[in-house]
N, C-alpha and C positions, 0 to 999 in steps of 0.2 A: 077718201081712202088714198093711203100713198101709192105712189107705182110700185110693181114688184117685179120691175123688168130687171136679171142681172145680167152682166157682162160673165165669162166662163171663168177671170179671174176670181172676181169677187164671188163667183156661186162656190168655188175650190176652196178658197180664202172663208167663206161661212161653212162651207161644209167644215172644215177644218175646225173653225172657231168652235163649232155643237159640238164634234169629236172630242175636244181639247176639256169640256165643260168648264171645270172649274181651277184647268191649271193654262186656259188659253192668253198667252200672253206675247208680244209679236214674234221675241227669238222662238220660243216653243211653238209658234206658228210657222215660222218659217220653216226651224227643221220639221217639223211633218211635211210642209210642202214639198221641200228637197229630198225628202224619206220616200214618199207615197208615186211622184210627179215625176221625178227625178228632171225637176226645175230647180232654182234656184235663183228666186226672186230678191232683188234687191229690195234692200231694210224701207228703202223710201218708197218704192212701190207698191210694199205689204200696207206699209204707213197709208199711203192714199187712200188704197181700198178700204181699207180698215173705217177712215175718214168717210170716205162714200155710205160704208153700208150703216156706219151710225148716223149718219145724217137722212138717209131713207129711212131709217127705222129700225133695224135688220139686227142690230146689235145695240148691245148699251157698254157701257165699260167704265172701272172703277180703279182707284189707286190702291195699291195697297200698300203696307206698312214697308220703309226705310227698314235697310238692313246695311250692316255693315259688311258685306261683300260688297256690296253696289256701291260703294263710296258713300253711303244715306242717302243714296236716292231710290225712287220708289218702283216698280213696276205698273205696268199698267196691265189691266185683268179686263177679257172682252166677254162676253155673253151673249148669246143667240136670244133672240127674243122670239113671240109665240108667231108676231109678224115676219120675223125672219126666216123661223119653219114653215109656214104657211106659203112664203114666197119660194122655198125652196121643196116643196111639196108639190106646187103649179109646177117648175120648173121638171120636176120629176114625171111627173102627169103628161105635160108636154112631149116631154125628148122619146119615153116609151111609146105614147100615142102614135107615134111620127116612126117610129123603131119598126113600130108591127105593122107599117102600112108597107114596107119594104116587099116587093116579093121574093116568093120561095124560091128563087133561081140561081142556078150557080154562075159566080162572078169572074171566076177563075180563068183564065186566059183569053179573055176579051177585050 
């Protein structure tokens, strides 16, 4: 089995990706990122991760059809795969687990 350890970028970056379904592509990625995060991740850095989480698994990604706005060049289309929910299901599993072990105390001027 792969690893399904992610970094918070790339968990943001996949969550994003599952949100997007089937219009996830890196500009419409980014701007949710910059919408949601109020980040604003360089195009190379979405790129990497992007790269990272297809090469774990996490995602698959496909070309789609030249348009002539884009010069004929194509977009690229990303897709969550069932191991990338899966990873980001643990990751959910996790951060909660960890949430409720907090105690009931107030944190406030201490």
């Amino acid at each position: 089995m792969k690893h399904t350890q992610l970094g918070e970028f790339e968990e943001l970056v996949l969550l994003v990706v599952g949100s997007l379904h089937d219009n996830a592509y890196s500009i419409s990625i980014k701007a949710e990122l910059k919408e949601k995060t109020k980040r604003n991740p360089s195009i190379g850095a979405l790129h990497s991760a992007l790269n990272r989480l297809e090469k774990k698994g996490f995602i698959t990604s496909h070309e789609g059809g030249a348009t002539a706005e884009r010069g004929g060049r194509r977009k690229r289309f990303y897709q969550i795969t069932a191991f990338g929910r899966k990873a980001l299901d643990q990751s959910y599993e996790l951060r909660s687990s960890l949430y409720h072990t907090l105690p009931k105390i107030s944190y406030a001027g201490k």
